[in-house]
C-alpha positions in Angstrom: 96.4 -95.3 -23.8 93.2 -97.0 -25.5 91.6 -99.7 -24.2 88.7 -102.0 -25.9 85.8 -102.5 -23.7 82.3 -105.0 -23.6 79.9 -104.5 -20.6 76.2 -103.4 -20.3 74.6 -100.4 -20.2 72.0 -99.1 -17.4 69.1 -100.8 -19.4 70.7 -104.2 -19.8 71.7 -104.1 -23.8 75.7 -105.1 -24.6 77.8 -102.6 -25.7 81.2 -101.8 -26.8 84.0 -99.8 -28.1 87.2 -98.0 -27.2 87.9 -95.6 -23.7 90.7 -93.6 -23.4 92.5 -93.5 -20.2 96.1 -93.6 -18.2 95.7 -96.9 -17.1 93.5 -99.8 -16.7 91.9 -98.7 -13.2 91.2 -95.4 -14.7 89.9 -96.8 -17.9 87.4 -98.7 -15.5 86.4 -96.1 -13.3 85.8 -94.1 -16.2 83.2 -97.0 -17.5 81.4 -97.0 -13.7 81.1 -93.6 -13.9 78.8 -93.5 -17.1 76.9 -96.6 -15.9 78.3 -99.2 -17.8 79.0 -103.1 -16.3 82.5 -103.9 -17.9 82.6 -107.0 -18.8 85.8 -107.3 -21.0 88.5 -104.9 -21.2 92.2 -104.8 -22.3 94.5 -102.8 -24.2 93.7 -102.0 -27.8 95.7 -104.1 -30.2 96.8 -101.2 -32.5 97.0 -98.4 -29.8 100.8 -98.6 -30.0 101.0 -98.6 -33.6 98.7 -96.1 -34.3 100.5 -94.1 -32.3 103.8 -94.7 -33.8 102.4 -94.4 -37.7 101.1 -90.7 -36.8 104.2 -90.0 -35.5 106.1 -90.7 -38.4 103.8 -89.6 -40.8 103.3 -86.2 -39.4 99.6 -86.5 -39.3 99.0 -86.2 -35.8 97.8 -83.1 -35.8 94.0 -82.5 -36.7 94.9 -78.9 -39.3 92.0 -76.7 -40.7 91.5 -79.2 -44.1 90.5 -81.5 -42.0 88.3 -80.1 -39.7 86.9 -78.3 -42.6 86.3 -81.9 -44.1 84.6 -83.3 -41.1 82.2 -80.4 -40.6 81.2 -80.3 -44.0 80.1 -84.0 -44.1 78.6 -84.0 -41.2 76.7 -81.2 -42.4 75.5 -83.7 -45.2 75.0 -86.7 -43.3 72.9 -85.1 -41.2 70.9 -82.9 -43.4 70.4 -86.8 -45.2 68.8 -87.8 -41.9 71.6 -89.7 -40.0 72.2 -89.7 -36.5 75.2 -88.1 -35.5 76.3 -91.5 -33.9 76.1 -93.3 -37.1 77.3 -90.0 -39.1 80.5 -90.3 -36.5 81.2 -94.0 -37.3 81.3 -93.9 -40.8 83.4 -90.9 -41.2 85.9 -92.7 -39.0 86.2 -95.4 -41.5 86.3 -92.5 -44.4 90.1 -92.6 -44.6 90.4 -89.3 -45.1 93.6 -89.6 -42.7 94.5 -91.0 -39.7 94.3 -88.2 -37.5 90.9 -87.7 -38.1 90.0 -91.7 -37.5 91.8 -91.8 -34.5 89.9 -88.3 -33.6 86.3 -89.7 -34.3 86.9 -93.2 -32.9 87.5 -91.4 -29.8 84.7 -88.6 -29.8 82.8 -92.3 -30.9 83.5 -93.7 -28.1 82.7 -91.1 -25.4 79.1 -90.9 -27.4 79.0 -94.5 -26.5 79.2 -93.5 -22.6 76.2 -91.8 -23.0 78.2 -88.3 -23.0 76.5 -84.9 -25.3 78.5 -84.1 -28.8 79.1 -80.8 -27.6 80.6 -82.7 -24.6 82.7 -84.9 -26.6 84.2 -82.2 -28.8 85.2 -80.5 -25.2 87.8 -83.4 -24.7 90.0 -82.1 -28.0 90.5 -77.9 -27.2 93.1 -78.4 -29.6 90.8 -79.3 -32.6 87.4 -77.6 -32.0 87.5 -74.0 -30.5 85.1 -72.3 -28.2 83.2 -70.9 -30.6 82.7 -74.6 -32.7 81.6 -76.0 -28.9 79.2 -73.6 -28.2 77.5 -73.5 -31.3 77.4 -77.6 -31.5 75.8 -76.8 -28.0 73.2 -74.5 -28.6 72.1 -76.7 -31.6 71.6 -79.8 -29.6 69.9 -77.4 -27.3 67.4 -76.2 -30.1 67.5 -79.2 -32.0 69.0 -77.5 -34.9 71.9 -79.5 -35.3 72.3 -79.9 -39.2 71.6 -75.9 -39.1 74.8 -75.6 -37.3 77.1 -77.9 -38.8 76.3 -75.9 -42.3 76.8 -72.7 -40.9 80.3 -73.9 -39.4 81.3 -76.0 -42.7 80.8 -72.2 -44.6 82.9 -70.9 -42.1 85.7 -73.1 -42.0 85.4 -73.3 -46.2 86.3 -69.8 -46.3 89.4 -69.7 -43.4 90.0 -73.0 -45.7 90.1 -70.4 -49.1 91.7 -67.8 -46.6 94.4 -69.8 -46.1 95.2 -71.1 -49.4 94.8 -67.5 -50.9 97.9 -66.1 -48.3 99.8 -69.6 -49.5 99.3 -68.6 -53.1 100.1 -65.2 -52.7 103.3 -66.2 -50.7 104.3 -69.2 -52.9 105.3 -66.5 -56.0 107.5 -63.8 -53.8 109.6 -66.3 -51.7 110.0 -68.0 -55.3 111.6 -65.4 -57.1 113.4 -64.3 -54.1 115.2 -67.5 -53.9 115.6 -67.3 -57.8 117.2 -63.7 -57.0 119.3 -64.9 -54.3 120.7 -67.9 -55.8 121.7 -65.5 -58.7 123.3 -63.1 -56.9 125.1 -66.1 -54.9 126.7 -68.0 -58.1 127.8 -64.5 -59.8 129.4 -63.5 -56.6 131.4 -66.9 -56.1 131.9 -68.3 -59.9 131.7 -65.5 -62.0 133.3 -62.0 -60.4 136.4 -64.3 -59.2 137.3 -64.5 -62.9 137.4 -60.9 -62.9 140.3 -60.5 -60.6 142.8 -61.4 -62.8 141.9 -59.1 -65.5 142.9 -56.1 -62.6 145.4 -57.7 -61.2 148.6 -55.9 -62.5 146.2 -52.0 -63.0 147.3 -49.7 -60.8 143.4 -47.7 -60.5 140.3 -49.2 -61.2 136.7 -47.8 -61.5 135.3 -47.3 -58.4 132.2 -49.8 -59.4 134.9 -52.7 -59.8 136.3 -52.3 -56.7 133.1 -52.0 -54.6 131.9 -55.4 -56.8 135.1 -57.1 -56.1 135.5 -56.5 -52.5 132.1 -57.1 -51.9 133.0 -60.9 -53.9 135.4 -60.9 -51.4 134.1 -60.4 -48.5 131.1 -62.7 -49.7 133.4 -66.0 -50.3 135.1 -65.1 -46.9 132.0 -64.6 -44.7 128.9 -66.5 -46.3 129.0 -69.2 -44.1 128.8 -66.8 -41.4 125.8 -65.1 -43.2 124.4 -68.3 -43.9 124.5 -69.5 -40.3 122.8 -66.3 -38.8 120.2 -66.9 -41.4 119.5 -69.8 -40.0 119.9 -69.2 -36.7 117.6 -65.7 -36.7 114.7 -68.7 -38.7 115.1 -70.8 -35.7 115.2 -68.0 -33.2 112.0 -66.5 -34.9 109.9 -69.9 -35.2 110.7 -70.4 -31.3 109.3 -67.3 -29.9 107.1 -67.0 -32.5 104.4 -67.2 -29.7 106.2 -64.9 -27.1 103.8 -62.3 -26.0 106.6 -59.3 -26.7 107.1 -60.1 -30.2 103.6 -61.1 -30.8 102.5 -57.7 -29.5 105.0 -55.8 -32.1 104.0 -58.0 -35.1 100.3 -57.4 -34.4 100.7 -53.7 -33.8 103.2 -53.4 -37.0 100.3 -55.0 -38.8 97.2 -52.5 -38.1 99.7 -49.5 -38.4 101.1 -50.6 -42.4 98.6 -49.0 -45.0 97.7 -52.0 -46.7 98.1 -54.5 -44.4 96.0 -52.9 -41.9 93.1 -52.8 -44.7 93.6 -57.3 -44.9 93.8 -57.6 -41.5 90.7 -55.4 -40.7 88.2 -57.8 -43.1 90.0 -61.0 -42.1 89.2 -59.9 -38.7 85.8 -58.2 -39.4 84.5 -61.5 -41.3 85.8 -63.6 -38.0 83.6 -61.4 -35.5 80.3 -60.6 -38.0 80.4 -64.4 -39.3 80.6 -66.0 -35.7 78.0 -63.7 -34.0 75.7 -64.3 -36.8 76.0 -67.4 -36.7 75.6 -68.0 -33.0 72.3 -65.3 -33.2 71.0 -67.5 -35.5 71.0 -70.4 -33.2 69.3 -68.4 -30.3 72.3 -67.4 -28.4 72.0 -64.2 -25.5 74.0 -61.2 -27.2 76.3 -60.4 -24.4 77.1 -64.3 -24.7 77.3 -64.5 -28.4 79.6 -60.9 -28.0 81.9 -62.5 -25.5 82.8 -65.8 -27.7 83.0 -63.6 -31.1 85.4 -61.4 -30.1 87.7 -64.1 -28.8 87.1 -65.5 -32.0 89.7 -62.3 -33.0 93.1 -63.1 -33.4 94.5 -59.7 -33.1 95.0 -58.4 -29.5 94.6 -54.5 -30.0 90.7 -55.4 -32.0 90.0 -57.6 -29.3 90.5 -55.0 -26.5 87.9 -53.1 -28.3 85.7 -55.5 -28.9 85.7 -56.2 -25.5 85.6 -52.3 -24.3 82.2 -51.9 -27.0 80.9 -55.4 -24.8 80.8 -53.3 -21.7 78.9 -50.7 -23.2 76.2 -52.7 -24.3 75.9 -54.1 -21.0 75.3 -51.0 -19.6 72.7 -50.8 -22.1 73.8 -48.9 -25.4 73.1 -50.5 -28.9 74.6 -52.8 -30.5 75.6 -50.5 -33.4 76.7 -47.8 -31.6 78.9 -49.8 -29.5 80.9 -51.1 -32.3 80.9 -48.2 -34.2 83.8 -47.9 -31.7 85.7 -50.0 -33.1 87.8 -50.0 -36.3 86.3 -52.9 -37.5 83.0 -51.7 -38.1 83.2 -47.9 -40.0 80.3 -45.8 -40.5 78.9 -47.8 -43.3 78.8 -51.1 -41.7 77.8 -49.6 -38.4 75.1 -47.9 -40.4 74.1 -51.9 -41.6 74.1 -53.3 -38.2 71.8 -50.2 -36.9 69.4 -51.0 -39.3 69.5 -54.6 -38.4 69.1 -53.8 -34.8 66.0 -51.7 -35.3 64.0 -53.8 -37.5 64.9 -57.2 -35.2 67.2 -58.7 -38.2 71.0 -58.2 -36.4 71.7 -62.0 -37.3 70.7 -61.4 -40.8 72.7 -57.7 -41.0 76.2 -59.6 -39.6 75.6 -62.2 -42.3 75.2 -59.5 -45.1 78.6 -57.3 -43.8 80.3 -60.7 -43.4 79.8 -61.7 -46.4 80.4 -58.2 -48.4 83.5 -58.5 -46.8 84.1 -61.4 -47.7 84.2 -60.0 -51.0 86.3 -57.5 -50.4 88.7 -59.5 -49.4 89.1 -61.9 -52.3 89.2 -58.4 -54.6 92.0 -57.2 -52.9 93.8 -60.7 -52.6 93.5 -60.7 -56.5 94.4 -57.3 -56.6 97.9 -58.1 -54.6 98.6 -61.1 -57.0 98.3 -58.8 -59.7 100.2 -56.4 -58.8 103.5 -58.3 -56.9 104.2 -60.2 -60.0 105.6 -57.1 -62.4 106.9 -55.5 -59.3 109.1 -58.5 -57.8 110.3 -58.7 -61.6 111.4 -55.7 -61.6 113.2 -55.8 -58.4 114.9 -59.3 -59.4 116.0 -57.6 -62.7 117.7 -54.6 -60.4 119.4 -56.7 -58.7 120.7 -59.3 -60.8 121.0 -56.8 -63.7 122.7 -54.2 -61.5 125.3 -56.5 -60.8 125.9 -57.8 -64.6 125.9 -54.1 -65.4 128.7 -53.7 -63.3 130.6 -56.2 -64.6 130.2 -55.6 -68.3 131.3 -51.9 -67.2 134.3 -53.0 -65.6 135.6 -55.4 -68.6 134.8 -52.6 -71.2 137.3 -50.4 -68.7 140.3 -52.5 -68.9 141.7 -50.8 -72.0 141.5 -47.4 -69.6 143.2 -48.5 -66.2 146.6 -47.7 -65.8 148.8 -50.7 -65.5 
């Protein structure tokens, strides 16, 4: 619940704005607590109905665009000069959705309690990760917040491209599979039914007609069926999605499948080299910066060793070596970050293999695009042709069947 709140701070000026809190006695506690003399405070008039529009529209839910947008503006604002407080309330009244306004007005308001931005940002785990917090942190720290907030908005731009490449290259197969499917579904019911008649009276029929029309058959009888455990295995599979068994077997499927294993190694690679660069940069200890990089991993197995290379440079091997370890850095960019580590420039040596991977990685999405276009037409034209084969064989074999 939100309330609205006027009172005076420790030196005596008025202030205002919004708290949140689970009632009103916690509200107020909450406003002792950061030294603030309430004067007025009730419920906010459009808590409820804020609440109810996000709801409904979906949009409760702060998602990578977003963030992406926020970082990136604040990036500007602040590079312009403007103090994040300011920066804060006029994105709020941006519009940009009302997610986001609702997110702000509330990191607004705990700035208003006298409370650090790396502070407020700690209240929403579910928006900003560790990594994001840290790094906010270390830049009030230094006083290179703009610094930051650039470095992040380049991150999040390219898991933003990242994204929307995977979409794209997703969008095309699922299309033509439905295309395919649907096909294959009308032929089955509409047209091969029209066929039976033709064989009704023969007494032998090619073996290709009968394995067509049984399989009509057994299509028009049981697709419901097949259409429910469709369904059903979606549902199943969204649910447990998250379960640690069948996360485990996706993740290990993925960095044992030639090809895959190559995506998932830069996605993964520009994750870990762009986060500890960027975290070196703003003067974070390298067992720290190792520690919130690797969780910055997504898959399990890379993290283990991530982790495993940690403890050897805490028992004082190199950086380079230690990851050399790993199969996310090979020889050549373990060469890089050896080179880095000798001449004092590791920050700048992460930022060059995270961003010739980056590289990499768009080549190789381009190169998939390429190539999964010819090859799902191909497979489409098997299928759908194999079947129209079939039955253009079958009517040219009625003169031959024995009635």
């Amino acid at each position: 619940m939100r309330f609205d709140y006027e009172g005076y701070d420790r030196s005596g000026a008025l202030v205002s704005g919004t708290v949140e809190a689970l009632s009103r006695r916690e509200a107020l506690a909450s406003l002792e607590g950061s030294n603030i003399l309430v004067r007025k405070l009730e419920v906010a008039a459009n808590d409820e109905a804020v609440n109810v529009s996000l709801g409904f529209a979906g949009s409760n839910r702060v998602g990578l665009n977003d963030l992406e947008f926020l970082t990136a503006e604040l990036s500007l604002l602040l590079d312009g000069g403007v103090r994040i407080d300011r920066a804060i309330r006029m994105l709020s009244g941006s519009g940009k959705s009302r997610a986001v306004s609702h997110l702000l007005t509330r990191i607004s308001s705990s700035l208003k309690q006298g409370k650090q931005l790396s502070d407020c940002l700690a209240e929403h785990p579910d928006v900003f990760d560790s990594l994001y917090i840290n790094l906010v942190r270390l830049g009030e720290a230094g006083g290179k917040l703009p610094a930051v907030f650039r470095e992040l908005a380049k991150d999040l731009a390219f898991r933003k491209d990242l994204k929307q490449k995977i979409i794209s290259a997703a969008v095309y197969p699922m299309v033509v599979l439905m295309v395919c499917v649907l096909s294959v579904v009308f032929i089955l019911n509409f047209v091969v039914p029209s066929l039976e008649g033709l064989f009704a009276d023969a007494s032998s029929i090619p073996w290709y007609t009968e394995l067509l029309l049984d399989t009509s058959r057994f299509f028009r009888e049981w697709q419901w069926a097949l259409v429910l455990a469709v369904v059903l295995a979606a549902v199943l599979a969204w649910r447990y999605r998250r379960s640690p068994s069948l996360v485990d077997q996706r993740e290990k499927l993925l960095i044992s499948t030639p090809g895959l294993r190559d995506a998932l190694l830069m996605v993964e690679r520009i994750r870990f080299a762009g986060g500890l660069s960027m975290m070196l940069e703003a003067g974070m200890p390298i067992d720290r910066a190792l520690g919130l990089s690797a969780e910055n991993v997504g898959n399990s197995i890379l993290r283990k060793q991530l982790k495993s290379a940690i403890a050897f440079v805490k028992r004082g091997e190199q950086v380079s070596s230690s990851l050399r370890k790993t199969k996310l850095f090979p020889d050549y960019f373990a060469s890089l970050l050896e080179v880095g580590e000798e001449t004092g420039q590791l920050a700048s040596s992460l930022s060059n293999i995270a961003e010739r991977t980056r590289s990499e990685f768009a080549a190789w999405a381009l190169r998939l695009t390429t190539l999964l276009e010819p090859l799902l037409i191909l497979v489409m034209g098997l299928i759908v042709g194999g079947v129209v084969v079939i039955m253009m064989l079958s009517i040219t074999s009625i003169g031959d069947v024995g009635l």
